[in-house]
N, CA, C and O atoms as CSV, one atom per row, in Angstrom:
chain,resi,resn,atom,element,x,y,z
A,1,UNK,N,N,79.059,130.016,115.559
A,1,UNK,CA,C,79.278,129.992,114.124
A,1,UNK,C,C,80.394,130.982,113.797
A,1,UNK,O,O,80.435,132.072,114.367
A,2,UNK,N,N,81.143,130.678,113.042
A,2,UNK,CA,C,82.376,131.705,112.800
A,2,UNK,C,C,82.051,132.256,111.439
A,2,UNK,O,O,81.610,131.723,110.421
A,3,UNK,N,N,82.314,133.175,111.659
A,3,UNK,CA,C,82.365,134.605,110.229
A,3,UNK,C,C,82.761,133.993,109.170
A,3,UNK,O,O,83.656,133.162,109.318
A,4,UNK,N,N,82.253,134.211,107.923
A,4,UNK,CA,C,82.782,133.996,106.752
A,4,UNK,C,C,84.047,134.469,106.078
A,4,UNK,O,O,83.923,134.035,104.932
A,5,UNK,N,N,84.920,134.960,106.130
A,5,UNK,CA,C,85.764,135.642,105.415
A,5,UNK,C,C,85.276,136.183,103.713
A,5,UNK,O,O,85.359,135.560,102.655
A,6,UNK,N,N,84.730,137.651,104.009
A,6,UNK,CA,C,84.635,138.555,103.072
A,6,UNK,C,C,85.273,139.542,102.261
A,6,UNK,O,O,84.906,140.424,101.485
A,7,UNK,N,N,86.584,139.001,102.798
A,7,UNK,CA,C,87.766,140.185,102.321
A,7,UNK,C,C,87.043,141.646,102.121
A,7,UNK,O,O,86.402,142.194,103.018
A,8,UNK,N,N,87.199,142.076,101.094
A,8,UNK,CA,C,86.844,143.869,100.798
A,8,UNK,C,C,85.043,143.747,100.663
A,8,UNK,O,O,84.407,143.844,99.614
A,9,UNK,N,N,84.677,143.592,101.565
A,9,UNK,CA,C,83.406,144.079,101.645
A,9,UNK,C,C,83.158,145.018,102.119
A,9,UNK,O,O,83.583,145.342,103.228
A,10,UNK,N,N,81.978,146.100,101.015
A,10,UNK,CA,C,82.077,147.769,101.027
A,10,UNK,C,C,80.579,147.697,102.141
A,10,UNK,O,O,79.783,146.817,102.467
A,11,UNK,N,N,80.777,149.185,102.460
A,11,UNK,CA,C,79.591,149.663,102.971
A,11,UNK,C,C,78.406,149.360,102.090
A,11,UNK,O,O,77.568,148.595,102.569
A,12,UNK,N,N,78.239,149.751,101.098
A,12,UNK,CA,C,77.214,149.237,99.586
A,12,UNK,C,C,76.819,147.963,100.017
A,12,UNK,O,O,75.782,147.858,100.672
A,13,UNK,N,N,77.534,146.927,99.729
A,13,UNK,CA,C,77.412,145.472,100.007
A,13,UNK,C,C,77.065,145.261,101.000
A,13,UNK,O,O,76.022,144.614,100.902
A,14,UNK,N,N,77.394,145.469,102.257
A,14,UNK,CA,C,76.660,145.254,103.537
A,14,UNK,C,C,75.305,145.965,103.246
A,14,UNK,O,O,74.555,145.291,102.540
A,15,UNK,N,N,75.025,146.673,103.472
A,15,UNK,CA,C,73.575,147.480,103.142
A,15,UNK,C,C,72.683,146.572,102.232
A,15,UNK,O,O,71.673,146.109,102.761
A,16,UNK,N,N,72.871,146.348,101.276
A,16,UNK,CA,C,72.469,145.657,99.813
A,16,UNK,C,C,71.762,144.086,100.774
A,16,UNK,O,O,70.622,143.640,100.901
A,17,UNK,N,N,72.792,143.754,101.159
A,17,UNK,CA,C,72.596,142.173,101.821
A,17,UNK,C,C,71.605,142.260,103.445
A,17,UNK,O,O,70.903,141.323,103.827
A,18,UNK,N,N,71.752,143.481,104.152
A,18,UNK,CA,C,71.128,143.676,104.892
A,18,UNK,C,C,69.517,144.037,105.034
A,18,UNK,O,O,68.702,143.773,105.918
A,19,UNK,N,N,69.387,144.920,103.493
A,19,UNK,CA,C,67.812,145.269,102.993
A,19,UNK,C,C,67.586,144.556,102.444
A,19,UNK,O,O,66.524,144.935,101.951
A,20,UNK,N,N,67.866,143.291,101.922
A,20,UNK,CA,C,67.412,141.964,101.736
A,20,UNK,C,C,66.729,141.412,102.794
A,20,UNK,O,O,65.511,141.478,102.964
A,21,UNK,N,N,67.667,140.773,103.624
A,21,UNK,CA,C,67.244,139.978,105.023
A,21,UNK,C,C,65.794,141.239,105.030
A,21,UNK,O,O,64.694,140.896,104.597
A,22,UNK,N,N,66.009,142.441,105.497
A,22,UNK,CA,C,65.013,143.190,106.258
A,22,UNK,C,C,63.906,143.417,105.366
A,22,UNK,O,O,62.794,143.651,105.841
A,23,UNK,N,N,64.117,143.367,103.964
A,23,UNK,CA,C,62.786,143.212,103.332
A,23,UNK,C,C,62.180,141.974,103.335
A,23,UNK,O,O,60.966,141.809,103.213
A,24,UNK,N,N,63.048,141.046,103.478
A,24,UNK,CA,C,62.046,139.626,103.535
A,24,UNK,C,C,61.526,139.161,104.467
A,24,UNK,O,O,60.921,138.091,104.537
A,25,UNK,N,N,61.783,140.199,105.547
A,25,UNK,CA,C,60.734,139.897,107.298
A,25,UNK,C,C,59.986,141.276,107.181
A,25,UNK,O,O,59.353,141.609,108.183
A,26,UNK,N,N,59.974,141.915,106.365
A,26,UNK,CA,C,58.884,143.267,106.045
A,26,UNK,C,C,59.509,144.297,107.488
A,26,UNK,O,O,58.766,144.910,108.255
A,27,UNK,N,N,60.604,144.273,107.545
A,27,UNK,CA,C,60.686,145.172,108.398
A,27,UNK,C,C,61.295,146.532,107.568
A,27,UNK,O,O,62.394,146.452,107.019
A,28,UNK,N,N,60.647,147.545,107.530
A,28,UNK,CA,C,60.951,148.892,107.027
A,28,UNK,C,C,60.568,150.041,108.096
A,28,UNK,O,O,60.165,149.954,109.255
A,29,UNK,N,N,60.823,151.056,107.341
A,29,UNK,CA,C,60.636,152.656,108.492
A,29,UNK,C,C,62.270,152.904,109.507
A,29,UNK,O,O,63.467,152.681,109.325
A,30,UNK,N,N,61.628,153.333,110.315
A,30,UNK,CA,C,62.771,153.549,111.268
A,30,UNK,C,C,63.671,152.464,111.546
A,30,UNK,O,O,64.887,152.652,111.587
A,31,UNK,N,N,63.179,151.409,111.729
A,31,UNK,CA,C,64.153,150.606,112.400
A,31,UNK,C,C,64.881,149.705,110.857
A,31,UNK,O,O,65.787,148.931,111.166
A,32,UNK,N,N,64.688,149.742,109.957
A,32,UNK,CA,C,65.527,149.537,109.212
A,32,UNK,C,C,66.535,150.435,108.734
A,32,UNK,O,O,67.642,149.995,108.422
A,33,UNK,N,N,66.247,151.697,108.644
A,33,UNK,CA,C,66.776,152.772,108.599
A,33,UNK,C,C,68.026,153.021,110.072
A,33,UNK,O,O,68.878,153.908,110.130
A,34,UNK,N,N,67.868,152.384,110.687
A,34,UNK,CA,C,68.600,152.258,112.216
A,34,UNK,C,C,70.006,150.695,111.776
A,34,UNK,O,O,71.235,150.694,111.851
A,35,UNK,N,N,69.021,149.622,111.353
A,35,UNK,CA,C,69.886,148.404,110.740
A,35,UNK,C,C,70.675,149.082,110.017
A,35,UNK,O,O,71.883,148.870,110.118
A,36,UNK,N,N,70.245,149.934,109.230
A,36,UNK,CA,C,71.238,150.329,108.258
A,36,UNK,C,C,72.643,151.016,108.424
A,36,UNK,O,O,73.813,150.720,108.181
A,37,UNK,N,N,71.804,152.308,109.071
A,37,UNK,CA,C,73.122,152.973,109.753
A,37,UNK,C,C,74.065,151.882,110.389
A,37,UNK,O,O,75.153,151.697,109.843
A,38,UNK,N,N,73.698,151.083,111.597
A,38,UNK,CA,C,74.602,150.908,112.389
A,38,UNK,C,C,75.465,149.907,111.244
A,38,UNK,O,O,76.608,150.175,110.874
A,39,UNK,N,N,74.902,149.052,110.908
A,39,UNK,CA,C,75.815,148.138,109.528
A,39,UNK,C,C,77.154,149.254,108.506
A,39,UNK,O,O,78.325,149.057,108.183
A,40,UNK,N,N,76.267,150.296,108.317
A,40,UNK,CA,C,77.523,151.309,107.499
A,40,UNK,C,C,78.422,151.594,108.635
A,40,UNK,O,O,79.574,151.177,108.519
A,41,UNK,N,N,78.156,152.124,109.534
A,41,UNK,CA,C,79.149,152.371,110.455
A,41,UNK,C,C,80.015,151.236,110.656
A,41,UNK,O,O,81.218,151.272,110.398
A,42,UNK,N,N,79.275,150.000,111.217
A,42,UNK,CA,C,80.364,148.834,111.384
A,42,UNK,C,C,81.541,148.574,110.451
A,42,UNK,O,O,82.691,148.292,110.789
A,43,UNK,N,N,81.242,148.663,109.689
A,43,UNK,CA,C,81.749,148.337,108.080
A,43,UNK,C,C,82.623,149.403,107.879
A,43,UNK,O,O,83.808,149.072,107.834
A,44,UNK,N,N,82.357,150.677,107.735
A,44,UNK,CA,C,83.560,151.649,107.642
A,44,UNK,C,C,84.466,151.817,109.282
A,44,UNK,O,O,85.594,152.310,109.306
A,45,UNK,N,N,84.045,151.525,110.043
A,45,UNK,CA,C,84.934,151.394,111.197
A,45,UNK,C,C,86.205,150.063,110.800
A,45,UNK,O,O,87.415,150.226,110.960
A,46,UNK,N,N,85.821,149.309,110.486
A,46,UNK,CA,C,86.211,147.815,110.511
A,46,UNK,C,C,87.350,148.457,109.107
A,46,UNK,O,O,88.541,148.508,109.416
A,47,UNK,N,N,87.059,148.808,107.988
A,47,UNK,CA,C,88.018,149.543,106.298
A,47,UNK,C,C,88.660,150.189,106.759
A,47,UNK,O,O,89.836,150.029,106.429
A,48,UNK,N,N,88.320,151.539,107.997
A,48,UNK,CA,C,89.127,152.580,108.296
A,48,UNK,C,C,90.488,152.285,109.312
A,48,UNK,O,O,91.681,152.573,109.211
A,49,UNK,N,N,89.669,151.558,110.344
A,49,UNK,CA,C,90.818,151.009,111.495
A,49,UNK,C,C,90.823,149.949,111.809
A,49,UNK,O,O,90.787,149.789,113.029
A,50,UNK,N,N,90.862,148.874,111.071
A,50,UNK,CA,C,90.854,147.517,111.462
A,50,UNK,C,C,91.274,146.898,110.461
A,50,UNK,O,O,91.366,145.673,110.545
A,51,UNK,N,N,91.627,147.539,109.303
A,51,UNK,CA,C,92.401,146.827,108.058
A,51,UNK,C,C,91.455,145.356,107.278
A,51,UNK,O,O,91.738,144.259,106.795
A,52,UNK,N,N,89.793,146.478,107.635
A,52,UNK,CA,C,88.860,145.389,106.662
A,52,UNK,C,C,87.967,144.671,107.507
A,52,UNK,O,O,88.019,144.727,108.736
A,53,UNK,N,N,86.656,143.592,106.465
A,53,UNK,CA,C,85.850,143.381,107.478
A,53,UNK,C,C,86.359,141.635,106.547
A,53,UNK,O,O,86.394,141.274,105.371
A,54,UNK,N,N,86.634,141.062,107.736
A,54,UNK,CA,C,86.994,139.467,107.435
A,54,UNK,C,C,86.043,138.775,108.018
A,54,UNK,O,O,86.515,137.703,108.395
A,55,UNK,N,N,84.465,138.917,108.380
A,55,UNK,CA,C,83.278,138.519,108.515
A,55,UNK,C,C,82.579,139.004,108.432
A,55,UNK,O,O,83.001,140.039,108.948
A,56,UNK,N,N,81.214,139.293,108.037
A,56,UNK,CA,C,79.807,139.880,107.721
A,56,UNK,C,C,78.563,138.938,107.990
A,56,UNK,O,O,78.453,137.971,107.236
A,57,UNK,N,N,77.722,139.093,108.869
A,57,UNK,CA,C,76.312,137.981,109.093
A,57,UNK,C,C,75.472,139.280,109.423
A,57,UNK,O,O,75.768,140.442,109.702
A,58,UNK,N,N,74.363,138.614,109.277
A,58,UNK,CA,C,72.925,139.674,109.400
A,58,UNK,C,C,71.650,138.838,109.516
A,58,UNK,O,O,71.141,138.184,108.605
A,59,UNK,N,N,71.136,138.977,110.990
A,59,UNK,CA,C,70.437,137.811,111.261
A,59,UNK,C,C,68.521,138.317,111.316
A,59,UNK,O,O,68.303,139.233,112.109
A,60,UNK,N,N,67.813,138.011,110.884
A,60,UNK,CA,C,66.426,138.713,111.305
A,60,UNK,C,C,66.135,137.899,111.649
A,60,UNK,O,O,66.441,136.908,110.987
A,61,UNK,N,N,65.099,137.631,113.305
A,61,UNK,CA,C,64.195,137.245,113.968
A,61,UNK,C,C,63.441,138.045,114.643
A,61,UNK,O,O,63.556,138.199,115.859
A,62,UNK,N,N,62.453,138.730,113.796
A,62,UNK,CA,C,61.566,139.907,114.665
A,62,UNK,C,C,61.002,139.163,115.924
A,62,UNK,O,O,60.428,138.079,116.029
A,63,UNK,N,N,61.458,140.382,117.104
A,63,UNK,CA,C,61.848,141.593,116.860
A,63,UNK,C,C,63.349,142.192,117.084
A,63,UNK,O,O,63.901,143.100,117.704
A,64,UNK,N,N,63.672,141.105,116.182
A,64,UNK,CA,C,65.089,141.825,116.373
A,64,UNK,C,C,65.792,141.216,115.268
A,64,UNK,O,O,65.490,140.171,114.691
A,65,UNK,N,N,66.741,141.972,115.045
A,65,UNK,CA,C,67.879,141.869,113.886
A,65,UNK,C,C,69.276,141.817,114.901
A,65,UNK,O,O,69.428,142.427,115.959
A,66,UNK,N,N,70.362,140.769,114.139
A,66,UNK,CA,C,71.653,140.899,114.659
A,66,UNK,C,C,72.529,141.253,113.322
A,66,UNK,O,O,72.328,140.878,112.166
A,67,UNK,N,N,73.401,141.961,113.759
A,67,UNK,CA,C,74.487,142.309,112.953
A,67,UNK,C,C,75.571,142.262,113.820
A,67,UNK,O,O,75.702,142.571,115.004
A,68,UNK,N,N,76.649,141.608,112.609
A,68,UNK,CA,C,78.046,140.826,112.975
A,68,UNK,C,C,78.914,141.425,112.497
A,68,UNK,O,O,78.656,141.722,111.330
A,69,UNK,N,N,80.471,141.982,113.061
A,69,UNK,CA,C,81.116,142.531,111.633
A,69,UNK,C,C,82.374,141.957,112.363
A,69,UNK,O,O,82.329,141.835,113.587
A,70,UNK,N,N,83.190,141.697,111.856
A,70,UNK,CA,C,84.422,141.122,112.004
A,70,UNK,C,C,85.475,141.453,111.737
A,70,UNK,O,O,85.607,141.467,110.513
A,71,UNK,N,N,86.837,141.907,112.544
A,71,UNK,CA,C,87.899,142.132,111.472
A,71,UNK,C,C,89.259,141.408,112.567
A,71,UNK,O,O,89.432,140.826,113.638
A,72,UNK,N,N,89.783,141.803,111.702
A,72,UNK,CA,C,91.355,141.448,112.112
A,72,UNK,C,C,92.172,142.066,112.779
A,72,UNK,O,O,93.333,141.657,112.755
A,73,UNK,N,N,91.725,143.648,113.863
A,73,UNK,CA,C,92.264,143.956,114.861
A,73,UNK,C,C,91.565,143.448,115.985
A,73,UNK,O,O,90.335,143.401,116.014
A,74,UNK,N,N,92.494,142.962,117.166
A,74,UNK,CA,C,91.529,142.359,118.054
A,74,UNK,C,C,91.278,143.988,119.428
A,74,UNK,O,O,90.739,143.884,120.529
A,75,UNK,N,N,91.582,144.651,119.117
A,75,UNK,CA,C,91.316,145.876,119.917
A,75,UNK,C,C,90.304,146.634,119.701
A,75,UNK,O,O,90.238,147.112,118.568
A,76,UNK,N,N,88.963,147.063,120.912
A,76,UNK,CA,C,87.658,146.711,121.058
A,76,UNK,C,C,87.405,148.355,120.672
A,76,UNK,O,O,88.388,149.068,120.873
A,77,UNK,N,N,86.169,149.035,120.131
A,77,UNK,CA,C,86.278,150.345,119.992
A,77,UNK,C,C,86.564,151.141,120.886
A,77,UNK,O,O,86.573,150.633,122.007
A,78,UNK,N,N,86.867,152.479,120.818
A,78,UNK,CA,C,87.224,153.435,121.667
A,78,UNK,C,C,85.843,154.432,121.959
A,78,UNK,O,O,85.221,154.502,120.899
A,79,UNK,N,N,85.489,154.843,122.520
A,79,UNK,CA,C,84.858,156.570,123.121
A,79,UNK,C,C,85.436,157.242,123.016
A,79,UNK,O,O,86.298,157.254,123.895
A,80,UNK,N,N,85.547,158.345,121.979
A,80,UNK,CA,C,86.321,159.415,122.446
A,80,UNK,C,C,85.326,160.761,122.598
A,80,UNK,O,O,84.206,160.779,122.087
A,81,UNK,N,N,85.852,161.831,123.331
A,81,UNK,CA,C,85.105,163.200,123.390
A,81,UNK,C,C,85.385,163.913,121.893
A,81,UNK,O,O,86.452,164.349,121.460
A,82,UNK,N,N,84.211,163.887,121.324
A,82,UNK,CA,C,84.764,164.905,120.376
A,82,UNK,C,C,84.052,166.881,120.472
A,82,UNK,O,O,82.967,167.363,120.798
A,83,UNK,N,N,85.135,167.362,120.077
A,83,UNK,CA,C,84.823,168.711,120.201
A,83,UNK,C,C,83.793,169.038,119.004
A,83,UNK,O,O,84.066,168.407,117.983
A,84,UNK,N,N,82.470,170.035,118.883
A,84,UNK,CA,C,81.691,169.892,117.972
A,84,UNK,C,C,82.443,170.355,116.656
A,84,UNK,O,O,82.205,169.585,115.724
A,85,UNK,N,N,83.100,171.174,116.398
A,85,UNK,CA,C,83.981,171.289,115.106
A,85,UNK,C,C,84.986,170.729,114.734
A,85,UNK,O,O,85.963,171.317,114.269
A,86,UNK,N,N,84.853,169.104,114.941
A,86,UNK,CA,C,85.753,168.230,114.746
A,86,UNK,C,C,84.649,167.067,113.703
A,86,UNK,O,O,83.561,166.685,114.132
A,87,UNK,N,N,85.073,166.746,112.642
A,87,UNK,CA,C,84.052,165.958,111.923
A,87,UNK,C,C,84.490,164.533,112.384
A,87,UNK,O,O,85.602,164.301,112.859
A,88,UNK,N,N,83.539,163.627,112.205
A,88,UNK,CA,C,83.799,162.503,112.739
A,88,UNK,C,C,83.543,161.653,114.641
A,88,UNK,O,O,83.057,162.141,115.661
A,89,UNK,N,N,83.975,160.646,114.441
A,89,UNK,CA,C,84.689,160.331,115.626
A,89,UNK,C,C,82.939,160.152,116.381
A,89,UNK,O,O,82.945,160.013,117.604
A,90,UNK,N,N,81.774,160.157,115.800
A,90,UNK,CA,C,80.782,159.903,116.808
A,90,UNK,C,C,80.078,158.736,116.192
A,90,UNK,O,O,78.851,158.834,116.208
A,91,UNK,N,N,80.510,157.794,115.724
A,91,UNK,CA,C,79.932,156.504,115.312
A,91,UNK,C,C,79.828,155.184,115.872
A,91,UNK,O,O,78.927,154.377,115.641
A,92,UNK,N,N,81.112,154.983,116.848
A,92,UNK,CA,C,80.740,154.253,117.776
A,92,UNK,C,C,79.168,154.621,119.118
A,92,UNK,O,O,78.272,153.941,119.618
A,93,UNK,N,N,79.609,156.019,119.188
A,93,UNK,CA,C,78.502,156.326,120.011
A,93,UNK,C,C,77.064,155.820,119.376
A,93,UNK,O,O,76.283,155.046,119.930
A,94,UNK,N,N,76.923,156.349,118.270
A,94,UNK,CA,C,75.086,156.321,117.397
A,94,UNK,C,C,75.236,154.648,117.672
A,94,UNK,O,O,74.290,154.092,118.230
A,95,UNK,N,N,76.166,154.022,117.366
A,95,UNK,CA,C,75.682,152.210,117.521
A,95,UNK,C,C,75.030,152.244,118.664
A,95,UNK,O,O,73.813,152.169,118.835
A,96,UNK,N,N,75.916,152.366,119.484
A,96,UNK,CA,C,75.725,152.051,120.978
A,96,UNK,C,C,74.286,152.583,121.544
A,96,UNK,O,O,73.778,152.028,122.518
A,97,UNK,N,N,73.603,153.770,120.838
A,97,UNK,CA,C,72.324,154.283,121.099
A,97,UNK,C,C,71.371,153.568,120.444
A,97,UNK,O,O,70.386,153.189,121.078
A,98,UNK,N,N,71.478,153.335,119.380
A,98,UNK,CA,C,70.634,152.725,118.344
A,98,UNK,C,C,70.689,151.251,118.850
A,98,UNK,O,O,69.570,150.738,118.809
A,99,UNK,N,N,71.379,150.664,119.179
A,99,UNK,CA,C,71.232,149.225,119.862
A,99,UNK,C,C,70.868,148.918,121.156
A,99,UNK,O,O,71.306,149.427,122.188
A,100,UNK,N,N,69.687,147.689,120.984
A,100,UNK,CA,C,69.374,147.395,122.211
A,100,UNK,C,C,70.440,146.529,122.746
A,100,UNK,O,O,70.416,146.590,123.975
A,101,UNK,N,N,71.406,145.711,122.291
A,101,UNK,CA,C,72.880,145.579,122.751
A,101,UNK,C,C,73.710,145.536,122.181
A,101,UNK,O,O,73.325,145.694,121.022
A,102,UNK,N,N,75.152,145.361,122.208
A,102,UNK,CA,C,76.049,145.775,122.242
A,102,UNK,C,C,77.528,144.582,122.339
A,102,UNK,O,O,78.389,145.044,123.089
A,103,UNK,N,N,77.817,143.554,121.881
A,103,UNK,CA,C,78.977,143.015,122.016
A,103,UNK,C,C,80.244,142.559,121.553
A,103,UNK,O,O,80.273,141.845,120.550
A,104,UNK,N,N,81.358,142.889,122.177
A,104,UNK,CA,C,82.666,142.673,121.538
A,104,UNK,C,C,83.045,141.224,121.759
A,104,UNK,O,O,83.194,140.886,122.933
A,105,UNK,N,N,83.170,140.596,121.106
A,105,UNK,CA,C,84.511,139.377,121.122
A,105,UNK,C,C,85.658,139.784,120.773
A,105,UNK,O,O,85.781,140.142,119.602
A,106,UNK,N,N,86.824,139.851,121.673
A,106,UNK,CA,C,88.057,139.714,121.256
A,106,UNK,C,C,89.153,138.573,121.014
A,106,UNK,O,O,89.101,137.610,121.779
A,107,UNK,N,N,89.866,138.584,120.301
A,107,UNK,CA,C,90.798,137.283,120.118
A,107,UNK,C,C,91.734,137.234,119.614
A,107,UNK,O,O,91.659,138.077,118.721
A,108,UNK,N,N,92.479,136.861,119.585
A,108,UNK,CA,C,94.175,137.093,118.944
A,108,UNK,C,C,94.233,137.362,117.432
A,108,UNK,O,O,95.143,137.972,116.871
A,109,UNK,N,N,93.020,136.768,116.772
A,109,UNK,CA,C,93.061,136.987,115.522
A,109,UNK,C,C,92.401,138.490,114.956
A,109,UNK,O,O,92.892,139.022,113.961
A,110,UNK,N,N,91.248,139.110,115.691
A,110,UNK,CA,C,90.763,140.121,115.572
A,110,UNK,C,C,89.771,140.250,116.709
A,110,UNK,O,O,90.125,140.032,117.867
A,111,UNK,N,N,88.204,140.697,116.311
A,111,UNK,CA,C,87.165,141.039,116.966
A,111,UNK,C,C,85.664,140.922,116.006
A,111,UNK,O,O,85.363,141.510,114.968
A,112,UNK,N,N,85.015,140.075,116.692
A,112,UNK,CA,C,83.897,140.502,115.954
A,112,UNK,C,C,82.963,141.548,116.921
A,112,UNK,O,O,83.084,141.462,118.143
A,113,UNK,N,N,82.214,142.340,116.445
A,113,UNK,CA,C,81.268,143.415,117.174
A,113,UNK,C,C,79.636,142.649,116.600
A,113,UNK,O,O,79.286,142.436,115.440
A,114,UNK,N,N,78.918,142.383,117.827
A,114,UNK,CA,C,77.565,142.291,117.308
A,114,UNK,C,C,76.738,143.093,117.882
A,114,UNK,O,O,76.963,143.200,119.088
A,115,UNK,N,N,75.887,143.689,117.506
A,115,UNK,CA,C,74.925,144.481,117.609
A,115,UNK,C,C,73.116,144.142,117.271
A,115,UNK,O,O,72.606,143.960,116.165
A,116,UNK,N,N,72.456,144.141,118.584
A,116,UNK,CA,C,71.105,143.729,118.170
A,116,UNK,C,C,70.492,145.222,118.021
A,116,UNK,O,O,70.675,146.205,118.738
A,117,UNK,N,N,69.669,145.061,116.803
A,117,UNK,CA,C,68.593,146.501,116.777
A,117,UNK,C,C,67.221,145.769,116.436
A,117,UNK,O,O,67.335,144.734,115.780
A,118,UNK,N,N,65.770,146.225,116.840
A,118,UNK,CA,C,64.769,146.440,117.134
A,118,UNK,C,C,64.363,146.020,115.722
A,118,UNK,O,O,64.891,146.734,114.870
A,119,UNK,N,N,63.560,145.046,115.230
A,119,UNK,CA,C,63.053,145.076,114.230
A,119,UNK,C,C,61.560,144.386,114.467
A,119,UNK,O,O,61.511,143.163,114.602
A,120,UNK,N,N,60.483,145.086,114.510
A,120,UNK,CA,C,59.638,144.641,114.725
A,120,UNK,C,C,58.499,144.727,113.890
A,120,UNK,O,O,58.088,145.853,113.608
A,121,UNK,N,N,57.906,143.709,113.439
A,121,UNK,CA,C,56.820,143.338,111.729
A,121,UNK,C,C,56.011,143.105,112.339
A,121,UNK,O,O,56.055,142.956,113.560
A,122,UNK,N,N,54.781,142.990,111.428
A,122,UNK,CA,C,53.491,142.541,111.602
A,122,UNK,C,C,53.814,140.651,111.335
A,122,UNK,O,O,53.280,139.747,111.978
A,123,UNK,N,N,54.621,140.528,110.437
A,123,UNK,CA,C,55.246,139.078,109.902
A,123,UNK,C,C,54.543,138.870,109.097
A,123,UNK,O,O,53.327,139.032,108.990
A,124,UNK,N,N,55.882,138.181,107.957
A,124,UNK,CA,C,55.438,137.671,106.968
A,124,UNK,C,C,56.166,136.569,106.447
A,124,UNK,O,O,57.230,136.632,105.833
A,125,UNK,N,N,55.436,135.439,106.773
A,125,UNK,CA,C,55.952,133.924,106.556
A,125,UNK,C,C,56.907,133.711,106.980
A,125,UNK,O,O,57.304,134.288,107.992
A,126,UNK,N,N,57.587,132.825,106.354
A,126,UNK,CA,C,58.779,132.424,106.736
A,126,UNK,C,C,59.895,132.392,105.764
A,126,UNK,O,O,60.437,131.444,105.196
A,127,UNK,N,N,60.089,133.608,105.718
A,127,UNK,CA,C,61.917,133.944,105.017
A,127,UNK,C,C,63.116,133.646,105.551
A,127,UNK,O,O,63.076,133.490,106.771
A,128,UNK,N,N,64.502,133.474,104.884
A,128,UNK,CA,C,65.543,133.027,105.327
A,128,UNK,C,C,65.410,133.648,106.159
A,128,UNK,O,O,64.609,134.570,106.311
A,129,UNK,N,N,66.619,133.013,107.239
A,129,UNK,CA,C,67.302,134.236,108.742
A,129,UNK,C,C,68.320,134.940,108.389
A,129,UNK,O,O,68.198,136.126,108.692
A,130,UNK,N,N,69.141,134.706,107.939
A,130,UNK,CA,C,70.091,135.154,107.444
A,130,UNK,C,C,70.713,135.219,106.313
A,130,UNK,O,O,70.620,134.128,105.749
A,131,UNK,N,N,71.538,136.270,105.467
A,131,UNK,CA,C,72.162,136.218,104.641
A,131,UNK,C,C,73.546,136.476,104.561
A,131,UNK,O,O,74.020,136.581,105.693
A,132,UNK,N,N,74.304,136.605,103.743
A,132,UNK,CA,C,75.942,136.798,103.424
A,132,UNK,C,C,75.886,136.824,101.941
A,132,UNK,O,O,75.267,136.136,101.129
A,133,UNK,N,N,77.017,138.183,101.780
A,133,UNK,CA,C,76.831,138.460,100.493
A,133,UNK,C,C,77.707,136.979,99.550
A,133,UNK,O,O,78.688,136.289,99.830
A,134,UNK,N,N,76.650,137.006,98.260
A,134,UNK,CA,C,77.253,135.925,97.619
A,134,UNK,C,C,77.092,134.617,97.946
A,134,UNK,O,O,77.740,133.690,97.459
A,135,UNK,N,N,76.085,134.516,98.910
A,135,UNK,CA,C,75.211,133.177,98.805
A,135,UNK,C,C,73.976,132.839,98.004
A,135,UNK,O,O,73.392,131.759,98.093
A,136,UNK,N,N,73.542,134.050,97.046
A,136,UNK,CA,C,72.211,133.884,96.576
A,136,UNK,C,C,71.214,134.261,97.177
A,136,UNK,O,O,70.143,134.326,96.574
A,137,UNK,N,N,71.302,134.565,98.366
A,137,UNK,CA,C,70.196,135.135,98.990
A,137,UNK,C,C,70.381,136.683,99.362
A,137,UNK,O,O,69.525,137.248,100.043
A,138,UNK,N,N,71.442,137.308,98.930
A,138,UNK,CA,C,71.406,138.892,99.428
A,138,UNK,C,C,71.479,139.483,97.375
A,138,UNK,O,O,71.478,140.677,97.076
């Protein structure tokens, strides 16, 4: 399935559309709190150095959630060492911990990054799988 094109979609908006999906599979506590982070991070990685997020998906099937972020550099994140009085620069790392995986697509046009994290409910019915902002369901 290919990314939607979201032009300026903020950290806010991802979040917003993401505690949707995750409230409607009752997943809360830590591991939404984990969805969350890694989604803000994606999202300001993608505004800061990638000139924007030109896809957004957010998938719940406990026990697990996928998150998609997409942009238009096709060059995959970096590791870097950071020195502790240097702000920044450790956000690729927290994904990479916080996720049980981890994957880049690259392609001439950009990259999407997906990331599975842990979402695990007692369950409750059957709610959409997914949302995107501005379909009515986030």
């Amino acid at each position: 399935m290919a990314p939607r094109t979201v032009g300026g979609l903020t950290c806010e908006q991802a979040r917003g559309a993401t505690r949707a999906v995750l409230a409607a599979h009752g997943v809360t506590g830590p591991e939404a709190d984990d969805a969350l982070l890694v989604v803000t991070e994606l999202v300001a990685n993608a505004r800061r150095h990638a000139g924007g997020v030109t896809g957004f998906l957010v998938r719940c099937r406990p026990p697990h959630t996928v998150i998609e972020v997409s942009d238009a550099n096709p060059d995959p994140p970096v590791d870097r060492p950071t020195p502790a009085d240097v702000p920044g620069r450790f956000g690729w790392r927290m994904i990479k911990q916080l996720a049980e995986s981890v994957a880049v697509e690259a392609r001439p046009s950009g990259k999407t990054i997906s990331v599975v994290v842990a979402a695990r409910t007692a369950g409750h019915g059957s709610p959409p799988l997914a949302a995107r902002p501005g379909d009515g369901r986030a």
